[in-house]
Phi, psi and omega in degrees: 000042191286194136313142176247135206272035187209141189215137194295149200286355149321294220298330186294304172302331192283298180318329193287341215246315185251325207278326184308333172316304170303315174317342160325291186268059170269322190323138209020032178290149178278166199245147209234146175221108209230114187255131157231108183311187162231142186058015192258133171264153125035262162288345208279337182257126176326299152328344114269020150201132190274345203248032206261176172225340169255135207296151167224070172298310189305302197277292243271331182296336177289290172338305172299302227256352195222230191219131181250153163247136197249002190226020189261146199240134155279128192316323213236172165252358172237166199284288196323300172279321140349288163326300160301314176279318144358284186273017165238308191117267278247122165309146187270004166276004168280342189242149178321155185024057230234349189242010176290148138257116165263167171215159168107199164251009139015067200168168039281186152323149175264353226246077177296143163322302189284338178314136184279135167229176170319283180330319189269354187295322212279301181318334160285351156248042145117000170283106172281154214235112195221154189233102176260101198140246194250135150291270169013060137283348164116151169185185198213114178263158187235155190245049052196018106274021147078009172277121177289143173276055183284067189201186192233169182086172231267345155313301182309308160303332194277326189288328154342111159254146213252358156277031152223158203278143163296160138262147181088354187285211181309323190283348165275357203241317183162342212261123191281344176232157168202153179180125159158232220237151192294283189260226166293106208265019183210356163303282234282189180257000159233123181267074185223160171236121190261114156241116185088262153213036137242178166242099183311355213228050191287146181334157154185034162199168183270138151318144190232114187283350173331272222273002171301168187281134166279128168195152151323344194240017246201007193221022173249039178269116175272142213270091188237182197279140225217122170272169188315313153273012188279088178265100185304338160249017153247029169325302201278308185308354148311292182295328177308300193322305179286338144310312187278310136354281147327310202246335164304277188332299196306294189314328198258295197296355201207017223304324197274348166263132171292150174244148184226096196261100150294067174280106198251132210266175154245002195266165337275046169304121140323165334308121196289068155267105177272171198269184191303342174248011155252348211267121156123349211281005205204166191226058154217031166080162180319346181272333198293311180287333174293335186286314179312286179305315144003282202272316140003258181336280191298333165306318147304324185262002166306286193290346153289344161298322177309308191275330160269052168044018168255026165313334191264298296188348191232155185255176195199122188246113182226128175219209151182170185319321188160179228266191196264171205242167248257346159291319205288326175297301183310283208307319167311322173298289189298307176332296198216009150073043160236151195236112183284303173273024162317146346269045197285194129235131169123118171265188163332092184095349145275145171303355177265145180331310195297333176279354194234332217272106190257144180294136170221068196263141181259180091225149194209094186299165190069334179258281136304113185263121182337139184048025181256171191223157177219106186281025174294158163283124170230181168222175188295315191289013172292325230303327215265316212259354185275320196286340187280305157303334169293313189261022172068072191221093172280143195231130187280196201269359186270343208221192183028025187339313182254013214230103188256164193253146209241015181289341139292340186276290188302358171262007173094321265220011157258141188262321186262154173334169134254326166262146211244320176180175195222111192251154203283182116204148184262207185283107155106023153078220228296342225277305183228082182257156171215179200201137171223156173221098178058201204268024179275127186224073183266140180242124163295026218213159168275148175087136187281009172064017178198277234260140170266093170275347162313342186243018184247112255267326156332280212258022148333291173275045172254334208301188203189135199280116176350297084191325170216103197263151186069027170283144192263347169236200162205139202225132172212148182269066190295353166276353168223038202167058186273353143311347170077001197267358171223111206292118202253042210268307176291311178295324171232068184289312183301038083314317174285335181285320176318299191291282222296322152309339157285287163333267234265359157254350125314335189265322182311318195244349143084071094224175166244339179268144158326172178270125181279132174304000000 
């Protein structure tokens, strides 16, 4: 977890050219902490949802103490591209392979050298910068002639040579520090912990799925290669550790420099293994409990800001990738009478809210004022241009494409929208997009834009009868159809032509924010 000595000598003329002004003015910069769950829905929190059965006191503690948002989106509806817009500003259907999911040995990075990301905004304004957890934006392992590897599945793993360091992960990304996982960590077909850009401790037998827990939420385990310190149900208590660590260390050895801590959970991805001082903890079967740890987790690293006295001082971001996924929903549901996407349609790859309409809590004491809530539409790419505004950070016209800054709204002081609109993208990038404008919503596309529920045996009795067959799209009123059940596509063509013309001059000028002075 050293320091990483090497910065693309681009991103270095670029820091030289916006970032110097600034380098000054660290005295009280707030210190940033940005947790992103997986898979967690909507619903999945006490706090958006009254009818939930599972306690989530910490995140309901956030809420209270901070600002929930009830109108916030994940870019994507799968991780990966999620992700890439998070640390960029830039929705990922803009960019080559912007619809990957990686697995695997996977990559490269979707993550160009020269792109300006959060992590490198924040090292350039005096921030040390660190990522703990799921990655899985792409990198690039190499084989034992030194050719990179980029494809996924249990060959491609086999082919690693693991005495030479990856490229393109975080530390290449902006993050001076790192320790988790390439992908999914408990998905994938490499069961490793990458610190830094090796992996000390490489895999060296295939997983044996024998002694893991049998349950419905128990069956996305791929069978790959798996190392010796690799415990699929102390994964997040890993990553907690190595978090809680970091802000011990950073705090007591550095108290006057800010820090920017990216934690990324694995909970709640399937497989719902929770760890071992969770199970039962809830009477809502291994997802109910994973969700509990879940929430744990930000309960620890809350109350470590509390003991080392920097709470007042640090903003705290909590969201997720996109919405929950489509066993975890049926089973929750049929089980355990919880709905992760309430009051939504829609799951994990679709385009209908439940795949996107995401949990959003600020709180940034002193700043955010306690229990307030905001219905802007917002999406995952602001985080950067909002962080940018915090910390007095200009950002040129080349980065953040997509990333508006919402810090009026967390300082009370927007009377009006701030996004003009807001875009989508479903399972497989540019292919399945939609655009919402105020409560106008169009999907460019037939179909949820991810999951084929006519063939799925889960999500059959989900499916919902056309309204307008043969519409090549689908336009809905979410103030009077927040169900998504009535396709108004026929009915309100000078809308759908509007939106559609808005879409296509976005896609067209490769942003959505104005051009910046």
């Amino acid at each position: 977890m050293t320091k990483h000595p090497r910065v693309a000598l681009a991103f270095l003329f670029v820091a030289a050219t916006w970032a110097a002004p600034h380098a000054t003015a660290l005295e009280g910069q707030p210190n940033i902490i940005v947790i992103l769950a997986d898979d967690l829905g909507y619903g999945d929190l006490g706090c958006y949802n009254d009818a939930s059965l599972i306690a989530t006191p910490n995140l309901d503690r956030l809420a209270r103490e901070g600002m929930r948002f009830t109108d916030a989106h994940s870019p994507c509806t799968v991780c990966t591209p999620t992700r890439y817009s998070l640390m960029t500003g830039q929705m990922a259907f803009r960019i080559p392979r912007g619809g990957t999911v990686f697995t695997g040995a996977g990559g490269p990075s979707l993550i160009a050298p020269d792109r300006l990301t959060l992590p490198k905004m924040l090292q350039a304004a005096g921030y040390t910068t660190a990522c703990f957890g799921k990655w899985h934006v792409g990198l690039t392992f190499y084989d034992d002639q030194g050719q990179p590897i980029h494809q996924g599945g249990l060959e491609a793993v086999r082919r690693i040579d693991y005495s030479r360091p990856l490229t393109g992960g975080p530390l290449d990304c902006g993050f001076d520090h790192f320790f988790g996982t390439a992908c999914c960590p408990t998905t994938d077909w490499l069961y490793a912990f990458i610190d830094g850009n090796t992996i000390p401790n490489p895999p060296t037998m295939q997983l044996d799925r024998g002694p893991l827990p049998k349950h419905p939420y128990a069956n996305d385990n791929r069978p790959g290669m798996v190392a010796p310190d690799f415990d699929l149900e102390e994964v997040d208590m890993t990553f907690l550790r190595k978090s809680l660590t970091f802000l011990t260390n950073h705090v007591g050895k550095t108290p006057d420099e800010p820090f920017f801590l990216f934690h990324s959970t694995q909970a709640v991805h399937l497989p719902s293994f929770p760890g071992r001082k969770f199970k039962g903890k809830t009477t809502s079967g291994p997802h109910g409990d994973f969700i509990f740890e879940l929430d744990y987790v930000v309960g620890e690293l809350v109350s470590k800001l509390d003991q080392l006295g920097v709470a007042d001082n640090t903003v705290i971001i909590f969201s997720s990738d996109n919405g929950p996924e489509v066993p975890t929903v049926y089973h929750m549901r049929h089980d355990h009478q919880h709905d992760g996407a309430r009051p939504w349609r829609g799951v994990k790859r679709d385009n209908w809210e439940g795949g996107h309409r995401v949990p959003l809590i600020v709180r940034w004491p002193g700043h955010v004022s306690p229990g307030t809530t905001s219905d802007q539409i917002t999406s995952l790419t602001d985080v950067m241009a909002t962080i940018a505004a915090i910390t007095d950070t200009p950002l040129p016209n080349n980065a953040a494409e997509d990333s508006f800054n919402l810090l009026p709204v967390l300082l009370g002081e927007a009377d009006a929208p701030i996004r003009p609109y807001v875009l989508q993208q479903g399972f497989g990038g540019a292919r399945y997009l939609a655009i919402r404008r105020g409560n106008w919503k169009y999907l460019a596309h037939q179909g949820s834009g991810g999951n084929r529920y006519e063939n799925h045996r889960l999500l059959q009795e989900y499916q919902l009868p056309e309204t307008a067959p043969g519409a090549p799209g689908q336009l809905y009123d979410l103030a009077t159809d927040p169900g998504e059940t009535q396709n108004l596509y026929f009915a309100k063509p000078q809308i759908v032509a509007e939106l559609e013309a808005i879409l296509a001059e976005s896609k067209a000028s490769g942003r959505s924010v104005p051009l910046r002075n």
